[in-house]
SEMARFI-883784 format. One record per residue (C-alpha): residue number from 1; residue in one letter; x, y, z. Coordinates in steps of 0.02 Angstrom, whole numbers. Layout:
N
R, nr, rest, u, v, w
R, NUM, a, X, Y, Z $
...
END
This chain:
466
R, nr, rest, u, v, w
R, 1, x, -1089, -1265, -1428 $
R, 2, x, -1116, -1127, -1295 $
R, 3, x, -1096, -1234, -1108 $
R, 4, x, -1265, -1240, -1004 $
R, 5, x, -1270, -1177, -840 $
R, 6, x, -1258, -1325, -749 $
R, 7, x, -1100, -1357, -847 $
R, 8, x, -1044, -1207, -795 $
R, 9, x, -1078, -1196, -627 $
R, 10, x, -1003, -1388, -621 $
R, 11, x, -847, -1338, -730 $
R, 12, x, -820, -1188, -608 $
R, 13, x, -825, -1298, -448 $
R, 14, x, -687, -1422, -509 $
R, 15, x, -588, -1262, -537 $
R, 16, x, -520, -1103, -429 $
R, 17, x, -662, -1003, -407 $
R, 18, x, -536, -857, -322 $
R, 19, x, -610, -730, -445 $
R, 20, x, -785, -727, -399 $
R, 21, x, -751, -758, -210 $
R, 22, x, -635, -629, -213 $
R, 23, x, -725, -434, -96 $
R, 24, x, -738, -316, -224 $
R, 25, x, -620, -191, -215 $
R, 26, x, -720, -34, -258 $
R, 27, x, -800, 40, -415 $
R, 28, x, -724, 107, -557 $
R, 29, x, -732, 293, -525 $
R, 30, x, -678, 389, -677 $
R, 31, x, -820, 472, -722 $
R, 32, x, -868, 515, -548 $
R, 33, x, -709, 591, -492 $
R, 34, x, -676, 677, -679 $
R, 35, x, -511, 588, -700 $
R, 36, x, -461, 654, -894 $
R, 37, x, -425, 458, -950 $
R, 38, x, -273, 527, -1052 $
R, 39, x, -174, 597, -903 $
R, 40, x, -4, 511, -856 $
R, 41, x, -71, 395, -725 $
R, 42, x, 7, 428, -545 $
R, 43, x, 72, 265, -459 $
R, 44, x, 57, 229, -273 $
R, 45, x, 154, 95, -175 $
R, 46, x, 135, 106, 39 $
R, 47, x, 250, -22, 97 $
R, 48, x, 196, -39, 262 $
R, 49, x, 320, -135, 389 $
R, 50, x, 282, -165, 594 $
R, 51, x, 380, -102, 752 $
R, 52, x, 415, 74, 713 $
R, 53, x, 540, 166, 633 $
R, 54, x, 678, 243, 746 $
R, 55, x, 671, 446, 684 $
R, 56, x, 859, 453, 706 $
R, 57, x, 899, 331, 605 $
R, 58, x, 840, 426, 449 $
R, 59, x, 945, 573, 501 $
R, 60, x, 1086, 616, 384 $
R, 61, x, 1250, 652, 491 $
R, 62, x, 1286, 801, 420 $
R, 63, x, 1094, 872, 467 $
R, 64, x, 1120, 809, 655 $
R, 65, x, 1154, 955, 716 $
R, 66, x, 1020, 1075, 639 $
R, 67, x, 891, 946, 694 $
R, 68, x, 989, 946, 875 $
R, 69, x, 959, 1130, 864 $
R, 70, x, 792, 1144, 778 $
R, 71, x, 715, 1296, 782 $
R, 72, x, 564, 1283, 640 $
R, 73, x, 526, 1208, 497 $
R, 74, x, 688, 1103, 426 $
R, 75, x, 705, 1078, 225 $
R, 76, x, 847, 1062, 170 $
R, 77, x, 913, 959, 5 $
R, 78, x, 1012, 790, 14 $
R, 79, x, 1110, 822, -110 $
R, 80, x, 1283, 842, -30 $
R, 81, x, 1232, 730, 122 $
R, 82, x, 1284, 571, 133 $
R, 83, x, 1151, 455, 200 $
R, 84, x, 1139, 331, 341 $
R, 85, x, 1234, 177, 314 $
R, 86, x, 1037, 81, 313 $
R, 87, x, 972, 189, 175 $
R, 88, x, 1142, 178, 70 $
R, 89, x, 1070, 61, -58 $
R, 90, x, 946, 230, -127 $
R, 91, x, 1112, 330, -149 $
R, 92, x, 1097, 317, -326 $
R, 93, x, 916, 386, -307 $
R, 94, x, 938, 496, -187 $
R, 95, x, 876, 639, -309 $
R, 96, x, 711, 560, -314 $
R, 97, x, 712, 529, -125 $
R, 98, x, 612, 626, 16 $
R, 99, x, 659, 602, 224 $
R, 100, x, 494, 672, 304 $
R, 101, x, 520, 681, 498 $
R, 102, x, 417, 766, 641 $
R, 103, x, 231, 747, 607 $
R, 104, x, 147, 679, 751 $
R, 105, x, -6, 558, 743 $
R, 106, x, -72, 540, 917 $
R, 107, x, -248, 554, 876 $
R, 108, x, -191, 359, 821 $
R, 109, x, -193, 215, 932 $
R, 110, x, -18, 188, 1010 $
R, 111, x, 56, 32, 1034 $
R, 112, x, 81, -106, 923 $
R, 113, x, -5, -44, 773 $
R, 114, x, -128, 84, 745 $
R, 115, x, -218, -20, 614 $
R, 116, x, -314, 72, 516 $
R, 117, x, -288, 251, 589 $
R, 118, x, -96, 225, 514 $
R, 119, x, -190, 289, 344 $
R, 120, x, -353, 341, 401 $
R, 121, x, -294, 443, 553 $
R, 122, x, -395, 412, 674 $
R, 123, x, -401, 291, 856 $
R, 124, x, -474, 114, 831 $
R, 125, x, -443, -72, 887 $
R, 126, x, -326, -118, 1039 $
R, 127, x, -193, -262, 1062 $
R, 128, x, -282, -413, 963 $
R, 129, x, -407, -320, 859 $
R, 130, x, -407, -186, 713 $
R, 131, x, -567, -93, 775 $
R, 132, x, -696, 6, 697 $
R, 133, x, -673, 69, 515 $
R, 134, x, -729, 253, 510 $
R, 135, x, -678, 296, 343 $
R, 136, x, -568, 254, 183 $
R, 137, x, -388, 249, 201 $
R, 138, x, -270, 356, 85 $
R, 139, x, -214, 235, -14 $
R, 140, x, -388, 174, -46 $
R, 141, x, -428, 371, -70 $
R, 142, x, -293, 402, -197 $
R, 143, x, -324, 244, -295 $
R, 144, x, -509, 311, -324 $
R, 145, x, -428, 462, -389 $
R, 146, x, -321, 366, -534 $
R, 147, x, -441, 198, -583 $
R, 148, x, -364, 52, -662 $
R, 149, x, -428, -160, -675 $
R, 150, x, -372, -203, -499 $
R, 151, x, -404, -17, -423 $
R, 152, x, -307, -76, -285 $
R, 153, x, -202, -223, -247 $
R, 154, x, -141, -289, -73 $
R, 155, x, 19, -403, -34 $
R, 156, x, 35, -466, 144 $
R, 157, x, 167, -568, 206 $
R, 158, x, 71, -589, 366 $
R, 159, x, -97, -539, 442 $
R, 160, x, -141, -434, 582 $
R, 161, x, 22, -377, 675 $
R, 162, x, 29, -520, 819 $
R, 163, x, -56, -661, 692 $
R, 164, x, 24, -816, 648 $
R, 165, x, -54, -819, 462 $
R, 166, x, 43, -833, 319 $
R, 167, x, -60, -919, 181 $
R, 168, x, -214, -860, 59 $
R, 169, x, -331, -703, 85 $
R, 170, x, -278, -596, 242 $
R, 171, x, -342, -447, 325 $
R, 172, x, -205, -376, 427 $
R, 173, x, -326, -234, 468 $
R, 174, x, -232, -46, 383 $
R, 175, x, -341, -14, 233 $
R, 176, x, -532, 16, 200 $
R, 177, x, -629, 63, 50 $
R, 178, x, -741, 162, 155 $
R, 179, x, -818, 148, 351 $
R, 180, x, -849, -24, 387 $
R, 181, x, -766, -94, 215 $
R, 182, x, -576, -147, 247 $
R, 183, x, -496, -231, 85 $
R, 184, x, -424, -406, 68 $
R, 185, x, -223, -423, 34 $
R, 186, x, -140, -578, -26 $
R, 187, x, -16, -691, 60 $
R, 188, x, 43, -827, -67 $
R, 189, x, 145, -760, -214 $
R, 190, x, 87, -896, -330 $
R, 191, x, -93, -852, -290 $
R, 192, x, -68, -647, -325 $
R, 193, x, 15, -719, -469 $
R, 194, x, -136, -808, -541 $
R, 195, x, -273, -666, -488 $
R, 196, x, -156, -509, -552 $
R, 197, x, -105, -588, -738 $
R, 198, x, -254, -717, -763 $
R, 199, x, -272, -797, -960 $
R, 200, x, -129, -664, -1023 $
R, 201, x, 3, -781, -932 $
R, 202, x, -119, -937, -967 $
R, 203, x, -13, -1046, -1104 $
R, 204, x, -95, -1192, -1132 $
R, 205, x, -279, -1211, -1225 $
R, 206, x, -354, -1300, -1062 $
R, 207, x, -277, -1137, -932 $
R, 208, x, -361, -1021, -1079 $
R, 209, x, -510, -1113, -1083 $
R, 210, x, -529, -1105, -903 $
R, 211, x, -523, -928, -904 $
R, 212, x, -646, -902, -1032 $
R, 213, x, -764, -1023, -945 $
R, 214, x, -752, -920, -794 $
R, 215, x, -800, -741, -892 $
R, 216, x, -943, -850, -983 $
R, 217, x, -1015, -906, -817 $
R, 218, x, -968, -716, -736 $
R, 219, x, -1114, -644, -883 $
R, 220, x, -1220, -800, -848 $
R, 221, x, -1225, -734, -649 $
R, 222, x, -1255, -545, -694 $
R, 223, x, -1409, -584, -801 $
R, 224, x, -1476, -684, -689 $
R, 225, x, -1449, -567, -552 $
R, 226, x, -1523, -419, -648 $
R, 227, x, -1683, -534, -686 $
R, 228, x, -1680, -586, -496 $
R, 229, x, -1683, -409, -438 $
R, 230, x, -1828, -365, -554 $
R, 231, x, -1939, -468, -469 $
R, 232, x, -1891, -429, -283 $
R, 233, x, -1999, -319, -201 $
R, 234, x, -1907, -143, -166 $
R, 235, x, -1858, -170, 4 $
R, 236, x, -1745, -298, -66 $
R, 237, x, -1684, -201, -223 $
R, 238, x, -1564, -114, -144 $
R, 239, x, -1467, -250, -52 $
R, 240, x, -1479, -367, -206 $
R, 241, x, -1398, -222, -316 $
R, 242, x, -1245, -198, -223 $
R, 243, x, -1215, -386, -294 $
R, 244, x, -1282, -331, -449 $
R, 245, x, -1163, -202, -439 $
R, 246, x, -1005, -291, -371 $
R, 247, x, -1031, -429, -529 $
R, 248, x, -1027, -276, -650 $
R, 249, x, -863, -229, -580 $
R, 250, x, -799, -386, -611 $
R, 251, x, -865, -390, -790 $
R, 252, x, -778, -222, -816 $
R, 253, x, -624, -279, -736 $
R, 254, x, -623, -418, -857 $
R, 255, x, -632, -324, -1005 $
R, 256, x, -514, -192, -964 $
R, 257, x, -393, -332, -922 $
R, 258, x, -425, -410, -1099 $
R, 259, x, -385, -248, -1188 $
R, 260, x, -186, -216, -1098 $
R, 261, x, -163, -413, -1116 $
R, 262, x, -8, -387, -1224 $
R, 263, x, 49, -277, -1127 $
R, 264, x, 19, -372, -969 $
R, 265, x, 121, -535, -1064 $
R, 266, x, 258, -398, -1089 $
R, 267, x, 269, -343, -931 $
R, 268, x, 219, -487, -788 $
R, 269, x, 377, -585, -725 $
R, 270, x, 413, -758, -768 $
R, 271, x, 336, -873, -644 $
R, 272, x, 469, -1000, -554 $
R, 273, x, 512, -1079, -377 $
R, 274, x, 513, -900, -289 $
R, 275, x, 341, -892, -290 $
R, 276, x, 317, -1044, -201 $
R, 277, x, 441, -1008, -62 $
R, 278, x, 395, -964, 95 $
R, 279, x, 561, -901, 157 $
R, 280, x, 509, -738, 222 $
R, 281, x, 651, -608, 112 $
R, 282, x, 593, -713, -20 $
R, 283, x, 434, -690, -35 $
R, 284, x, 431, -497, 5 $
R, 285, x, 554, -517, -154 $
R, 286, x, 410, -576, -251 $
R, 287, x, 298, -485, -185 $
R, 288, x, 414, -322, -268 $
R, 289, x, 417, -419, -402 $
R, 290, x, 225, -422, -450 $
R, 291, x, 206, -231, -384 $
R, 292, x, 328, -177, -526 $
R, 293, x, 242, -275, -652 $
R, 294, x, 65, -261, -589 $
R, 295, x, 113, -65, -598 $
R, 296, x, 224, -59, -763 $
R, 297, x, 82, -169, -855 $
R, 298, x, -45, -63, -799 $
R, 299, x, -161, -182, -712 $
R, 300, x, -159, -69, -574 $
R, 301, x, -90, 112, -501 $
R, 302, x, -119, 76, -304 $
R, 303, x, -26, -56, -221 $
R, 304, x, 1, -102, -23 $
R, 305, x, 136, -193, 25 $
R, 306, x, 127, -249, 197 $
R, 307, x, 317, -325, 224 $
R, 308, x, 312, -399, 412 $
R, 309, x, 230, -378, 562 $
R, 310, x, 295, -420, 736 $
R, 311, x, 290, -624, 730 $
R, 312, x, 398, -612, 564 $
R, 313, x, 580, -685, 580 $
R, 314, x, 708, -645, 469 $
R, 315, x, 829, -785, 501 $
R, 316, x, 887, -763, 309 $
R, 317, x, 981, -616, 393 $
R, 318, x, 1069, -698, 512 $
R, 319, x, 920, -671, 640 $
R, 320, x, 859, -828, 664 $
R, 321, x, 832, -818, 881 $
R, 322, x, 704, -679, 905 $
R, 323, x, 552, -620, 815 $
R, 324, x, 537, -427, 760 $
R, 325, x, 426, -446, 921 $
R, 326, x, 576, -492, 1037 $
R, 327, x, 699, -376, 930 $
R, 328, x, 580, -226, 973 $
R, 329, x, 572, -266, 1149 $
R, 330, x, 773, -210, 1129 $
R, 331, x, 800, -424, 1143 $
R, 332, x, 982, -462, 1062 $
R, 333, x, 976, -586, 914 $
R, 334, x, 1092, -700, 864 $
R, 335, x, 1261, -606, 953 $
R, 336, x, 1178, -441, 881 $
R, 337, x, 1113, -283, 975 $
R, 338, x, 925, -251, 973 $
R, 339, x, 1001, -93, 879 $
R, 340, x, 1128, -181, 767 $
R, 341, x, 961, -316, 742 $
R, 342, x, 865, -157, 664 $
R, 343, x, 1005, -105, 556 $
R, 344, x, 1000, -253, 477 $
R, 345, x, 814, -272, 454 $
R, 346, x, 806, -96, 387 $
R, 347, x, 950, -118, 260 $
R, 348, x, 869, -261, 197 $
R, 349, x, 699, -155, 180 $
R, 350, x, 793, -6, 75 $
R, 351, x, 859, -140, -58 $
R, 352, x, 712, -216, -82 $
R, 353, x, 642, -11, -85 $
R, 354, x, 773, 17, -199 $
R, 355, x, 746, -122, -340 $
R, 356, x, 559, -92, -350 $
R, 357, x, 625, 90, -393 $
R, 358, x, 758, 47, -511 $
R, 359, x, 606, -90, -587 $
R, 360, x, 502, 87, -599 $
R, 361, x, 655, 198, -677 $
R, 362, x, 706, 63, -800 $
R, 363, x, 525, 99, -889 $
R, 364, x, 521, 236, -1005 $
R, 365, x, 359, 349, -987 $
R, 366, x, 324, 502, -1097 $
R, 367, x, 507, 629, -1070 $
R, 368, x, 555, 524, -907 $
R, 369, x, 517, 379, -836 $
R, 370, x, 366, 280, -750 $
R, 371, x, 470, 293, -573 $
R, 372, x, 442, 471, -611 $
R, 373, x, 249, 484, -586 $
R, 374, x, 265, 339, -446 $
R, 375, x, 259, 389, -244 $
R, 376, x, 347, 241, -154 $
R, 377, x, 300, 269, 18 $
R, 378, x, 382, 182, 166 $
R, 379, x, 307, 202, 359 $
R, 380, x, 267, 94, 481 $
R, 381, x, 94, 61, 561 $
R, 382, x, 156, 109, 758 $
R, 383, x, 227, 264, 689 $
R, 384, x, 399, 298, 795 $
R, 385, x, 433, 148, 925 $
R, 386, x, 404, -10, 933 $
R, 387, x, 258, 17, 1037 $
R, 388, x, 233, 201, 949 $
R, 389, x, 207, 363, 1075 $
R, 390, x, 179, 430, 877 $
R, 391, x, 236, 600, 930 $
R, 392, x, 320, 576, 781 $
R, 393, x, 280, 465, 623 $
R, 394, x, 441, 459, 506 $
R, 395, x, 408, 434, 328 $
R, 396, x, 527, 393, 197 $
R, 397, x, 465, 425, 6 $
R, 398, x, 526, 362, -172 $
R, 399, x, 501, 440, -350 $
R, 400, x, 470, 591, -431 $
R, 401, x, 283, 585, -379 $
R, 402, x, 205, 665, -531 $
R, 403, x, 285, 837, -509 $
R, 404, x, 159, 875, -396 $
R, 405, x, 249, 875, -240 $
R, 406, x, 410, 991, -192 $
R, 407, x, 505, 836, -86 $
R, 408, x, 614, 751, -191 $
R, 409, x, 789, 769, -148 $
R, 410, x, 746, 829, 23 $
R, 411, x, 764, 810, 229 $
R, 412, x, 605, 894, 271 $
R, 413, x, 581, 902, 487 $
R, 414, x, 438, 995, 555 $
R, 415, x, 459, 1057, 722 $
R, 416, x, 435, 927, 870 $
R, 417, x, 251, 895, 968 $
R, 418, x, 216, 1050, 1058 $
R, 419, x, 319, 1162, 961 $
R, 420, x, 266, 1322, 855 $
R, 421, x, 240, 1264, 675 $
R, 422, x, 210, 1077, 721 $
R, 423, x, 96, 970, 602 $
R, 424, x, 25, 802, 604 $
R, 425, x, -7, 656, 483 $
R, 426, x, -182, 746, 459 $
R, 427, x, -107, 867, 365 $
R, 428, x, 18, 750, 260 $
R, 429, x, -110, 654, 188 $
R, 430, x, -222, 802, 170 $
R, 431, x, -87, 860, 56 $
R, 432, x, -59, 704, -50 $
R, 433, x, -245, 707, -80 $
R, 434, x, -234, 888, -130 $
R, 435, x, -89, 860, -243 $
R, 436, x, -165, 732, -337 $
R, 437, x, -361, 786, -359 $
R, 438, x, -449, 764, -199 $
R, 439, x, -468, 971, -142 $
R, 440, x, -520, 906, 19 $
R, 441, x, -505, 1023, 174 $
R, 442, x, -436, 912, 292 $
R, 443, x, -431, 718, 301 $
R, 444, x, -439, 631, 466 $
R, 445, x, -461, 656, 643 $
R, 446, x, -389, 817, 758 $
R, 447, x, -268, 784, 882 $
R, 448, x, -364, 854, 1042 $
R, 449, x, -222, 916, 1142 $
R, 450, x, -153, 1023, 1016 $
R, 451, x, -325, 1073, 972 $
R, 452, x, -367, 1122, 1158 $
R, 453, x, -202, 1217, 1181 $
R, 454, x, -237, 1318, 1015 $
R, 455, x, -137, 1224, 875 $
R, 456, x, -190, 1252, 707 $
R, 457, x, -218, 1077, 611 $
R, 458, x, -322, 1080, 462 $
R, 459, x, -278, 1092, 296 $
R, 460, x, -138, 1021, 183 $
R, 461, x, 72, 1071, 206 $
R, 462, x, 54, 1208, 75 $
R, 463, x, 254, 1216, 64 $
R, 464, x, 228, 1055, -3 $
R, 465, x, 147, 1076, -158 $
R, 466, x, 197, 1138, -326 $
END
């Protein structure tokens, strides 16, 4: 017998209603943007950690010296080089990696963070707050591009970069569907768990039950709403259809889900304690974890991994005295040197970098492998510093991105702020839109000194390109 409504309705309130509380995450695009369904989906991962990454740390000894001496555009391969002792655990994929150093970004907000202009380029929020949204961030841009269930999938281990949260939905304030829209990431590894694999990882009759109940009552809730909005008078259509809309989504989702569900069981990790830790390392751990087998499964190609912020403390790693707050304000930890505090941290980040890579690799996919049409790309959301002058905005980048891009295996330095040939983080994510679809003539805001004093800035990093 087919449950009434109120049953429904009832049934659903006993249980997690997570799905249909949960902010849409943008429509299905393949049709609009002409994405050929057959293509080798691209995979994006921005892992996204706080206080700044030091420029020369990246440096490769044996490169010191040309960038001591730089004199135009640096690109050079790594193969030879050995790397810094910190980014020794991607040796063994150093073919597949990409040091990007000198773009500027000070049409950002310095500081802490620069929220959302980290990905959107452009100046909003202040100390406490992440500002005005003006437009959709990259990753929310490039997930458009290549559609999938969950078009794009957050993982926080915090919130905004001071905040104390650590539990449920966050909004840490660095990515936006579109001007006013910023999307929802997930704290608790158990929880992503749940709302990423849903009924394929749902063993028992009364978990599969559950699920179904929930799609039954999700097509209960669109009819209605489609009836609903029939009977509104037209100034009210509109606002009633963006629910109408937003519950289609979800139907779609749903199905889409239920058609890869064997290879979701194949693919999704098996659950145990670590998800329920809340030991920081731990958690980003599982929060690597579910990227590679949200990604490998297929569930989604666009996740953003947001591994600290400045109230974390990573007293796993012997750092148990000072916050990354107090370690970026050059505070000594634990007998260690604010420096010697960083090496650690950033060690730890490039072997947790480097398994969600070798996750990738171990996948076959078509004559390579899925790490091969995957962009792994680390930055941080103050750009250079701690509090971030962002007259530089390092970027480190894993894979074999598609093909589409001419920087794996290299050191690539563009010369300084203020220098002949200098670009900025306009024009890098100008190009990864390019590269993957989106002919776009330049993404984000000018810088307006360089503009004033004559510095070309639009357009993508043509050298960039295949």
């Amino acid at each position: 017998m087919n449950p009434t409504r109120r049953q429904l309705f009832k049934s659903a309130a006993l249980g997690s209603g997570s799905l249909l509380l949960q902010p849409m995450l943008g429509r299905l695009q393949a049709d609009a943007n002409g994405v050929d369904r057959t293509q080798t989906p691209q995979r994006f991962v921005f892992v996204v950690k706080s206080s700044g990454i030091i420029p020369q740390s990246l440096v490769p000894s044996g490169l010191q010296g040309k960038v001591d001496a730089q004199d135009g555009l640096i690109n050079e391969s790594l193969a030879g080089h050995a790397l810094p002792a910190t980014l020794k655990p991607l040796e063994s994929l150093k073919d597949q990696l990409a040091i990007v150093q000198g773009l500027s970004g000070k049409m950002c907000r310095p500081g802490h963070s620069s929220w959302f202009g980290a990905l959107g380029v452009y100046k909003t929020g202040g100390e406490h707050h992440s500002g005005s949204i003006l437009r959709a961030t990259a990753d929310a841009e490039l997930a458009k591009l290549f559609p999938s269930p969950f078009n794009h999938v957050g993982l926080a281990l915090r919130g905004k970069v001071m905040g104390k949260e650590t539990e449920g939905t966050l909004y840490p304030g660095i990515t936006a569907l579109g001007a006013g829209r910023e999307l929802p990431f997930q704290a608790s590894p158990e929880i992503a768990y749940q709302q990423l694999f849903g009924s394929a990882v749902a063993g028992d009759q009364v978990a599969q039950s559950r699920y179904q109940l929930k799609s039954n009552l999700l097509d209960f809730m669109v009819d209605d709403i489609r009836q609903l909005n029939r009977a509104l008078p037209s100034t009210e259509r509109e606002k009633m259809g963006h629910y109408l809309n937003a519950f289609e989504e979800l139907q779609v989702r749903r199905q889409r889900l239920a058609s890869i569900e064997a290879k979701i069981r194949q693919s999704v990790p098996e659950f145990s304690d670590r998800f329920l830790s809340k030991q920081p390392i731990i958690r980003q751990q599982s929060h690597v974890d579910l990227t590679a087998a949200a990604l490998i499964s297929g569930i989604t190609n666009v996740v953003t991994l947001r591994l600290d912020n400045i109230s974390t403390t990573y007293g796993d790693l012997g750092l148990s005295e000072r916050t990354v707050h107090g370690i970026g304000h050059r505070e000594s930890c634990n007998g260690k040197t604010p420096e010697q505090a960083r090496d650690i941290i950033r060690l730890h980040h490039m072997k947790l970098l480097a398994d969600l890579a070798l996750q990738l690799k171990a996948v076959p996919e078509g004559d390579g492998t899925l790490l091969d049409n995957t962009s792994i790309i680390y930055l941080s959301d103050s750009g250079n510093e701690h509090h971030g002058n962002l007259s530089q905005w390092p970027y480190l980048v894993l894979g074999g991105n598609g093909g589409r891009l001419n920087i794996a295996g290299r050191y690539i330095h563009y010369p300084e702020y203020g220098q002949a040939g200098h670009r900025t983080i306009g024009n890098w994510w100008t190009t990864w839109l390019n590269a993957f679809g989106h002919p776009i003539k330049h993404y984000g805001n000018m810088d307006l000194d360089l503009q004033k004093n004559g510095v070309p800035q639009e357009g993508p990093l043509a050298e960039l390109i295949v």
